[in-house]
C-alpha positions in Angstrom: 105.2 -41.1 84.7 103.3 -37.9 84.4 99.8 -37.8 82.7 100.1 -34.6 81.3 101.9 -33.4 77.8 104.0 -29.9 78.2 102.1 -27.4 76.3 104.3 -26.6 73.8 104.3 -30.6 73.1 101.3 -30.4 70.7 101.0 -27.4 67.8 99.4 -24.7 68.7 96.8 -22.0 66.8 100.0 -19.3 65.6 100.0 -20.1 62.8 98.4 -18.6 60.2 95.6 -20.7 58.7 96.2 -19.5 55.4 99.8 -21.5 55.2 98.5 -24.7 56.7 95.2 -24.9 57.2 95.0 -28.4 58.9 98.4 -28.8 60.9 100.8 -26.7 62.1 104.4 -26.6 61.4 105.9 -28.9 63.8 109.9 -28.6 64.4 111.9 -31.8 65.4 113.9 -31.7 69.0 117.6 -32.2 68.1 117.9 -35.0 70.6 114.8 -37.2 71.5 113.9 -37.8 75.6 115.2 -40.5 76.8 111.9 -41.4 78.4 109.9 -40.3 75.4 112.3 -43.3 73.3 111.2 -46.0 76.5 107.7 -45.2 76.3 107.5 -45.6 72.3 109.5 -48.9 72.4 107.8 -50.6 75.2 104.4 -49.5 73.7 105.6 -51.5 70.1 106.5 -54.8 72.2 103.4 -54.8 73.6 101.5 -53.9 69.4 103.7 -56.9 68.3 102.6 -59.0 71.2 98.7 -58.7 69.8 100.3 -60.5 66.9 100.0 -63.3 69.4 97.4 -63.0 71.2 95.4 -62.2 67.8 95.9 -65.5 66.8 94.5 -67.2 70.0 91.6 -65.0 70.0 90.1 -65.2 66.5 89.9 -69.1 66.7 87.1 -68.9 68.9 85.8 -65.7 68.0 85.1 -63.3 64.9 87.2 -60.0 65.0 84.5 -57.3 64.8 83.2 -59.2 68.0 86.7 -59.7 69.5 87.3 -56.2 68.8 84.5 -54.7 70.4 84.7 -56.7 73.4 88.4 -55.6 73.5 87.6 -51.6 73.3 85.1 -52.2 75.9 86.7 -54.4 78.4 89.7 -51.2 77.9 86.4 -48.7 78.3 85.6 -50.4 81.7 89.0 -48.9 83.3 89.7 -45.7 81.1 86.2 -44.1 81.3 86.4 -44.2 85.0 89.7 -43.4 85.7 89.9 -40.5 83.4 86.7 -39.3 85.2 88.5 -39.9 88.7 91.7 -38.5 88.3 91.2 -35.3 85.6 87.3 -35.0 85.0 85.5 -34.5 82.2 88.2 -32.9 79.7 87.2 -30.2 77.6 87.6 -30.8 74.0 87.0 -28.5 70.8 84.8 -29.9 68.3 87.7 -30.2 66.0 89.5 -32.2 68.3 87.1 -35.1 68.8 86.9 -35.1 65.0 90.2 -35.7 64.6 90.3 -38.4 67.1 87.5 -40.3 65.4 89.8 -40.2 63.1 91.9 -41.4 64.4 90.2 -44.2 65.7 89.3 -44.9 62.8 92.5 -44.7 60.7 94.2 -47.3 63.3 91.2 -49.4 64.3 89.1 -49.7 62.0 90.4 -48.5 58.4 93.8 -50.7 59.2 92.5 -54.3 60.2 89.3 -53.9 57.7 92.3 -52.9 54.9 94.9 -55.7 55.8 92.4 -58.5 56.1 90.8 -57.6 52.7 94.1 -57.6 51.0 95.0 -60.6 52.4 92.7 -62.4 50.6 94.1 -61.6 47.2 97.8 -61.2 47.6 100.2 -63.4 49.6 101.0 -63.0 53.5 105.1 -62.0 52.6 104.0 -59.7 50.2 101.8 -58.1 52.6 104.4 -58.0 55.3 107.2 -56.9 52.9 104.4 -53.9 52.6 104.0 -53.4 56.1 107.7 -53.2 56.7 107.5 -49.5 54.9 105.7 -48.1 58.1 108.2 -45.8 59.5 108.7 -44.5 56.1 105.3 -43.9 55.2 105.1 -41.8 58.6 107.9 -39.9 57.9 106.8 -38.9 54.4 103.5 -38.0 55.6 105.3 -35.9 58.7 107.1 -34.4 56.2 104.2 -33.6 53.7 101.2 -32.9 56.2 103.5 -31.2 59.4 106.6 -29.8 57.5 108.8 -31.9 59.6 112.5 -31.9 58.7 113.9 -34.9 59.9 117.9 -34.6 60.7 120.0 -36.8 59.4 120.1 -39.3 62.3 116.5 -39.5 61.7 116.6 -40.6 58.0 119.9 -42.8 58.9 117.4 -44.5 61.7 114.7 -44.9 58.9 116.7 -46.3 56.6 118.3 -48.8 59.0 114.6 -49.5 60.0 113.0 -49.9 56.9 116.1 -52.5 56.1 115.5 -54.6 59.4 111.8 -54.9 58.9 112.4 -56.0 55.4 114.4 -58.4 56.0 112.7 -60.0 58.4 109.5 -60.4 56.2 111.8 -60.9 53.0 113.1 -64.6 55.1 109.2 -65.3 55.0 108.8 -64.5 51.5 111.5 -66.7 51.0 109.8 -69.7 53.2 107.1 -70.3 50.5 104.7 -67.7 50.2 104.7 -66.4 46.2 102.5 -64.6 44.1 100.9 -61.0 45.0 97.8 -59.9 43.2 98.4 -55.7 43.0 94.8 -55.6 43.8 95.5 -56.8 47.2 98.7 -54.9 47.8 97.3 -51.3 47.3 94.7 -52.4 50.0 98.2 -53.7 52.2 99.4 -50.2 51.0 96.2 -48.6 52.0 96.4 -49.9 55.6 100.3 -48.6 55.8 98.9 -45.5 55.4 95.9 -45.2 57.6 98.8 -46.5 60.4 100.7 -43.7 59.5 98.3 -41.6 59.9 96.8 -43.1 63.3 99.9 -42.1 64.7 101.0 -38.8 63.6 96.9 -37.5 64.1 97.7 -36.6 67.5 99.8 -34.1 66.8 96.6 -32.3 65.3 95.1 -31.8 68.6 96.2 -28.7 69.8 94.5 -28.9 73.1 97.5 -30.3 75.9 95.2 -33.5 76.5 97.0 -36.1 79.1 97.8 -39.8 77.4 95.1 -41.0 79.5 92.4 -38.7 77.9 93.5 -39.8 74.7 93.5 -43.2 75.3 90.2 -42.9 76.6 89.1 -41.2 73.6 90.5 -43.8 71.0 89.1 -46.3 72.9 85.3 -45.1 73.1 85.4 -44.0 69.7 86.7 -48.1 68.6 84.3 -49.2 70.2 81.4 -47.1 68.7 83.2 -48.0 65.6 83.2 -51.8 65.6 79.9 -52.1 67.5 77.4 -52.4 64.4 79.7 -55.4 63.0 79.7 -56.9 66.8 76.1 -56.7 67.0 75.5 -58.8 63.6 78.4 -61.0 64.7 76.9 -61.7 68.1 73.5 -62.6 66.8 73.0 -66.2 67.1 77.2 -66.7 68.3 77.4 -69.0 71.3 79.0 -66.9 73.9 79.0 -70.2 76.0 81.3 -71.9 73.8 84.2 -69.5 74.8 86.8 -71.1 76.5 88.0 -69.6 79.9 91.6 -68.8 77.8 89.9 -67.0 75.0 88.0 -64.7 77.6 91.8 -63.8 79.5 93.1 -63.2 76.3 90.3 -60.6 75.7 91.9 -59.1 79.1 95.0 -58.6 77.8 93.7 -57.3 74.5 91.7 -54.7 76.5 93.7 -54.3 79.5 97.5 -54.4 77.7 97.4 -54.4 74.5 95.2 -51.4 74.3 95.2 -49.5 77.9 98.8 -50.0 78.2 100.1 -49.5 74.8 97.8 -46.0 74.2 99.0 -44.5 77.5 102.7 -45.6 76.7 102.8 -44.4 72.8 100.6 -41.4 73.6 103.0 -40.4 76.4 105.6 -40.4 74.1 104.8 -39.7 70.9 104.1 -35.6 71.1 107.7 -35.3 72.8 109.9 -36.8 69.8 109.8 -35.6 66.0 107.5 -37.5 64.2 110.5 -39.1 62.3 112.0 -40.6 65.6 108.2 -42.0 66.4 108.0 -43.3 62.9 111.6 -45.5 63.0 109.7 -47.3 66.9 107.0 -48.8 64.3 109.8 -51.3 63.5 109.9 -52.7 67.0 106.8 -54.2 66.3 107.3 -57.2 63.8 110.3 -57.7 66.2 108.4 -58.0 68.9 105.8 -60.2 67.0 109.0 -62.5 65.8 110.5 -63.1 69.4 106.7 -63.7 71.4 106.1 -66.2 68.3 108.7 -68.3 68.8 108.4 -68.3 72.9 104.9 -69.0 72.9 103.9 -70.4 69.9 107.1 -72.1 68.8 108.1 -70.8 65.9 111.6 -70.5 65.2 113.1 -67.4 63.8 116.0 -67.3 61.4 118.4 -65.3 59.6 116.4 -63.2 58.3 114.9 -62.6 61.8 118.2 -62.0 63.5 119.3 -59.8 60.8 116.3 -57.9 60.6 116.6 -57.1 64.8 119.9 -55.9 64.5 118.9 -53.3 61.9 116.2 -52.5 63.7 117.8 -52.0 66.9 120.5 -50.1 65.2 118.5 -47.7 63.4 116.9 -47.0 67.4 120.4 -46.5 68.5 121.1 -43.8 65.5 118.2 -42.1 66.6 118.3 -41.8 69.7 122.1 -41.6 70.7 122.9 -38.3 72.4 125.4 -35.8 71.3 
C-alpha cells in the first residue's frame, strides 16, 4: 500500500478564491478504486469495533483519560515513524488549521456531543440519528465542495441510510422510548461534526501521505483531550487498572486509531466524497456482528436486514461499468 496520495487526489489552489473561498470544486471519479473501496470498508470495521472495546474500557476508566492515553499510546508509533520514513512534512499554516479541525470535529466535538445528548434523549433515538451519517456527508459534499454525486451514488445512499436505520429502528423497538429534542440536536450536532471530520481532508491541498495525516490527527487529539485527562487523572488510581483494560488501550491506540486513520485516509481522497460517505454505514454493522461475538448480544431482524442494505448500497456504489 503506498503512503503517498496522487497529487491531483486533493484540490488544488486554481481555483479562483472569489468562487469558493474555503474548498475547491471537487469532481467525483465515475468509478471508485477498487482499493480505495477496501481501504474505506476495512477502516469502518475496525470504527465499529471501538464500539466494543469502548465499552470495556470506560468501566475502569473515564473517557477524557481513556482518550488521551489512546492518542498517545497511537503518538508513540506515528511520531516516529513519520519522522523515519518521510521527515518532517512541510505544512502551510492553513493546513494544520484545518486539521485541528479536524481533530476536533471527530474527536473531540463528536464524543463530547453524543455523550451530552445521551443524557436527555433515549439511546434508539440517538442511533436512529446517527444512522443519517452518509447523508449528512453527502449534503455537506455537496454544499461545501460542489460535489455531484451520480446516481449510483445517491442509489448507495439511499440503500445505506435504509440499512442503518433499520438496524437502530429494531432497537428502538426493544424498549428504548421517549426523545427529549434537546438531546437530539446535540445527537444531530455530532452527525455533523463526523461529517465534517471526514470530508476536512479534502481541504488540504498539500499531497500529504495517510501516514502524515494520521500523525497529525493524532497529536492534535491528544493536545485536545489532555486538559480533561489531566483533571481526570488527579487523584485516579492508575493501579487499580486491570492488565485487560491497559491491552484494550493498545488496541484503541494501536488499531482502532493507527490502523483505521492510515486505512480511511488512504482511501478517502481517491473516491467522491459521496462514495466515502455511503462506507460510514459499515460501522454500526461492524459494531452489531463484534457485539454479538464478544459480548453476546444477539442480533435480529432488524440487524440482518439492516446488513443487507448496507452491503447493497456498497455494491451499487462500487460496481464497475
Amino acid at each position: 500500500m503506498s503512503d503517498q496520495f496522487p497529487a491531483a487526489s486533493a484540490p488544488g489552489p486554481k481555483h479562483s478564491a472569489a468562487k469558493r473561498p474555503a474548498l475547491a470544486r471537487v469532481v467525483a471519479p465515475s468509478t471508485p478504486p477498487l482499493g480505495a473501496c477496501l481501504c474505506l470498508a476495512l477502516a469502518m470495521v475496525i470504527v465499529g469495533s471501538s464500539v466494543v472495546a469502548g465499552k470495556l474500557l470506560v468501566a475502569t476508566l473515564p473517557v477524557h483519560l481513556a482518550s488521551a492515553l489512546r492518542f498517545g499510546c497511537a503518538a508513540l508509533v506515528l511520531v516516529p515513524l513519520l519522522l523515519a520514513r518521510e521527515g518532517r512534512p512541510r505544512v502551510s499554516a492553513r493546513s494544520l488549521a484545518v486539521m485541528l479541525a479536524q481533530a476536533a470535529c471527530g474527536g473531540l466535538l463528536f464524543n463530547v456531543l453524543l455523550l451530552q445528548g445521551l443524557r436527555t434523549t433515549s439511546a434508539g433515538a440517538a442511533g436512529i440519528i446517527t444512522s443519517t451519517t452518509p447523508a449528512a456527508m453527502a449534503c455537506v459534499a455537496f454544499l461545501l465542495l460542489g460535489e455531484r454525486p451520480a446516481r449510483r451514488t445517491l442509489a448507495g445512499v439511499a440503500l445505506s441510510v435504509l440499512g442503518v436505520a433499520a438496524i437502530n429502528l429494531h432497537g428502538a423497538a426493544q424498549g428504548a422510548q421517549g426523545a427529549a429534542l434537546g438531546g437530539n440536536l446535540l445527537v444531530l450536532g455530532a452527525v455533523l461534526a463526523e461529517s465534517l471530520f471526514l470530508l476536512l481532508r479534502k481541504a488540504v491541498p498539500e499531497p500529504l501521505s495517510p501516514l502524515a495525516v494520521s500523525t497529525f490527527m493524532t497529536v492534535f487529539g491528544l493536545a485536545l483531550f489532555a486538559p480533561g485527562a489531566l483533571l481526570e487523572a488527579r487523584g485516579f488510581d492508575f493501579a487499580a487498572v486491570d492488565a485487560a483494560s491497559w491491552a484494550t488501550v493498545a488496541y484503541y491506540g494501536l488499531v482502532v486509531t493507527v490502523a483505521a486513520y492510515l486505512l480511511w485516509f488512504q482511501g478517502v481522497t481517491r473516491v467522491g466524497a459521496g462514495t466515502a460517505g455511503v462506507f460510514t454505514a459499515v460501522m454500526p454493522v461492524s459494531a452489531v456482528g463484534l457485539s454479538a461475538l464478544v459480548l453476546g448480544e444477539a442480533p435480529g431482524w432488524g440487524h440482518l436486514a439492516g446488513a443487507g442494505l448496507v452491503l447493497a448500497g456498497i455494491w451499487c456504489i462500487c460496481r464497475r461499468g
